[in-house]
LUMZATI-830782 format. One record per residue (C-alpha): x, y, z. Coordinates in steps of 0.001 Angstrom, whole numbers, plus 524288, in hexadecimal, padded with zeros to 5 digits. Example, Ala and Ser with C-alpha at 12.3 -4.5 7.8 and 13.67 -1.06 7.14 Angstrom:
BEGIN
+-------+-------+-------+
|  east | north |    up |
+-------+-------+-------+
| 8300C | 7EE6C | 81E78 |
| 83566 | 7FBDC | 81BE4 |
+-------+-------+-------+
This chain:
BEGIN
+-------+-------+-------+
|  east | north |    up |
+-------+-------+-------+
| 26A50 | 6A224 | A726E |
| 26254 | 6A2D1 | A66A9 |
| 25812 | 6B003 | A647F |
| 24AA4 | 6AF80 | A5CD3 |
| 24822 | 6BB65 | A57CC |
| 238E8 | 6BF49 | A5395 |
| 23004 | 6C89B | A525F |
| 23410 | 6CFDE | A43A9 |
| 22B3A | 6D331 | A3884 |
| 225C6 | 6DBB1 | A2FC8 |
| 22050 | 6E89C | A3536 |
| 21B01 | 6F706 | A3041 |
| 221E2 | 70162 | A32FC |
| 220A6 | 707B5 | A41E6 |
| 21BB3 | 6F974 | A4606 |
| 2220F | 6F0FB | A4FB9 |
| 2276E | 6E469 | A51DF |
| 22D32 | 6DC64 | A5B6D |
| 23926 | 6D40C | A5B22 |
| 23C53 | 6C8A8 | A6412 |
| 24952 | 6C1FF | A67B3 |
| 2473B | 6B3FE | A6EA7 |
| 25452 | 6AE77 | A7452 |
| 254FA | 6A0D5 | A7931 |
| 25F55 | 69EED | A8525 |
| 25D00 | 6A332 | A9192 |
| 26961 | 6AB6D | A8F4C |
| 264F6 | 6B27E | A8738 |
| 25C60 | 6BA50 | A90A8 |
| 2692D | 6C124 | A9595 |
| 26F85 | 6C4A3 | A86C8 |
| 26E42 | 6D172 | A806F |
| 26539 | 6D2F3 | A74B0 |
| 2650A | 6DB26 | A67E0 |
| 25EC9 | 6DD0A | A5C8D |
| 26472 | 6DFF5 | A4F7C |
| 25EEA | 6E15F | A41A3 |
| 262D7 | 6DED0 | A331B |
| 25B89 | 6E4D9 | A29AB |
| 25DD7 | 6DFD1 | A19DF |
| 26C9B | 6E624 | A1529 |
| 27051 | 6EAA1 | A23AC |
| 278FD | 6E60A | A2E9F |
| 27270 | 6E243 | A3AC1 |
| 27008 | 6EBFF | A44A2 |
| 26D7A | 6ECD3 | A52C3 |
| 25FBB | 6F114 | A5606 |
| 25E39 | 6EF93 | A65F7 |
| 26317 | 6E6EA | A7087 |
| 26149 | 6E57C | A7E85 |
| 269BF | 6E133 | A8B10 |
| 26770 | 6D244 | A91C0 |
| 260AD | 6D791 | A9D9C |
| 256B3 | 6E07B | A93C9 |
| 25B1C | 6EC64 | A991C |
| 26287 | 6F3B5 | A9003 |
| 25EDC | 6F3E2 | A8173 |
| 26447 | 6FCA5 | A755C |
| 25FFC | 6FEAD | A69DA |
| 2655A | 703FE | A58AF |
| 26185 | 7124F | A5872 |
| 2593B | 70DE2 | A4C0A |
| 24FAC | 70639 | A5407 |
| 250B9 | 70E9A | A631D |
| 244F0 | 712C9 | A6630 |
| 23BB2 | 70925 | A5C11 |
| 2434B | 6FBD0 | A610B |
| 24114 | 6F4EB | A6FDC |
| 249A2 | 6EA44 | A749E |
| 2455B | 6E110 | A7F76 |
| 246F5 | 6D406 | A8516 |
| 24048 | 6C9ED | A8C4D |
| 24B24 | 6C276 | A930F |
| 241F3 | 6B7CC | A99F7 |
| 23CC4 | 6B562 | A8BCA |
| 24B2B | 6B745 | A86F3 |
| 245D5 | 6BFDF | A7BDB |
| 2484E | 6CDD3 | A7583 |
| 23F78 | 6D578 | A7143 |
| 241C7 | 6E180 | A65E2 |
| 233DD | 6E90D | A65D1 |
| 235D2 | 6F11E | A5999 |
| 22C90 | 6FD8D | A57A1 |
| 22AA1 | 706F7 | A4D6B |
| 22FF0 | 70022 | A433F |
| 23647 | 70420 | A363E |
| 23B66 | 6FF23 | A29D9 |
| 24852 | 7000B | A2E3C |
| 24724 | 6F548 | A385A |
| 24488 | 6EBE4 | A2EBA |
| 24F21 | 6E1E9 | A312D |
| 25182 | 6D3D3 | A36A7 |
| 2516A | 6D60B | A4632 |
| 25AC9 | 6CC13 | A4D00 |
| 25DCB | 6CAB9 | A5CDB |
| 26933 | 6C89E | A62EB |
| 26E6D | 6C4B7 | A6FB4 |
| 27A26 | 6C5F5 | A76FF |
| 28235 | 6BE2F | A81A4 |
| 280E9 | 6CA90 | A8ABE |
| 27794 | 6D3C7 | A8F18 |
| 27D26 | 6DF1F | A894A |
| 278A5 | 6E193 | A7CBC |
| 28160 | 6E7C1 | A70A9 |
| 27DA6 | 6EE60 | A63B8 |
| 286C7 | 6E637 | A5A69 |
| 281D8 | 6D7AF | A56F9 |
| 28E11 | 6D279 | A565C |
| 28C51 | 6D28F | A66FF |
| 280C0 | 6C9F4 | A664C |
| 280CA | 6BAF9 | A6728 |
| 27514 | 6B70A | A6328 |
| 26B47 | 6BAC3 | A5770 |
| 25D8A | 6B621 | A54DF |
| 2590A | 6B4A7 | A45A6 |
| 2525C | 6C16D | A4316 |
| 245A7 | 6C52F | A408F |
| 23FF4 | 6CEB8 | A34D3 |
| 23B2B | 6DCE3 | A382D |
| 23600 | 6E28F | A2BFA |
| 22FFC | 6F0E7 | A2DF8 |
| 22824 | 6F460 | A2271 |
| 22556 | 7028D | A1F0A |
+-------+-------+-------+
């Protein structure tokens, strides 16, 4: 399974973007997906994820509320639509997947990784 991730860039402020996670592998369309974050000097951190079947999602207290997880599993595709934007999410966004449907918090439970893409939130 290998995941495309796309969608980053450089946005003011309260703006929005959104992120994309393309998986090839028919698989795929049954594995658990997250998103986690690195920003320059920090450890990666979980942002959101959601379950194989699209039915049950979390998401980091820092982004609940701002942050939607989705998926399109004929496209076998995540989606992170990412509104009202600050500074602080400025970071290299990476997916994940997962040889289950459950989805976990740490990344040391997910198989797969895509390359990253920038998010750069200016003030």
């Amino acid at each position: 399974v290998q995941l495309q991730a796309s969608g980053g860039g450089l946005v003011q402020a309260g703006g929005s973007l959104k992120l994309s996670c393309a998986a090839s592998g028919r698989t795929a369309s049954s594995y658990a997906m997250a998103w986690f974050r690195q920003a320059p000097g920090k450890e990666r951190e979980f942002v959101a994820a959601i379950s194989g079947s699209g039915g049950n999602t979390y998401y980091a207290d820092s982004v609940k509320g701002r942050f939607t997880i989705s998926r399109d599993n004929a496209k076998i595709t995540g989606y992170l639509q990412m509104n009202s934007l600050k500074p602080e999410d400025t970071a290299i966004y990476y997916c994940a997947a997962r040889i289950s449907s459950s989805w976990y918090v740490s990344s040391v439970n997910y198989n797969y990784w895509g390359q990253g893409t920038q998010v750069t939130v200016s003030s």
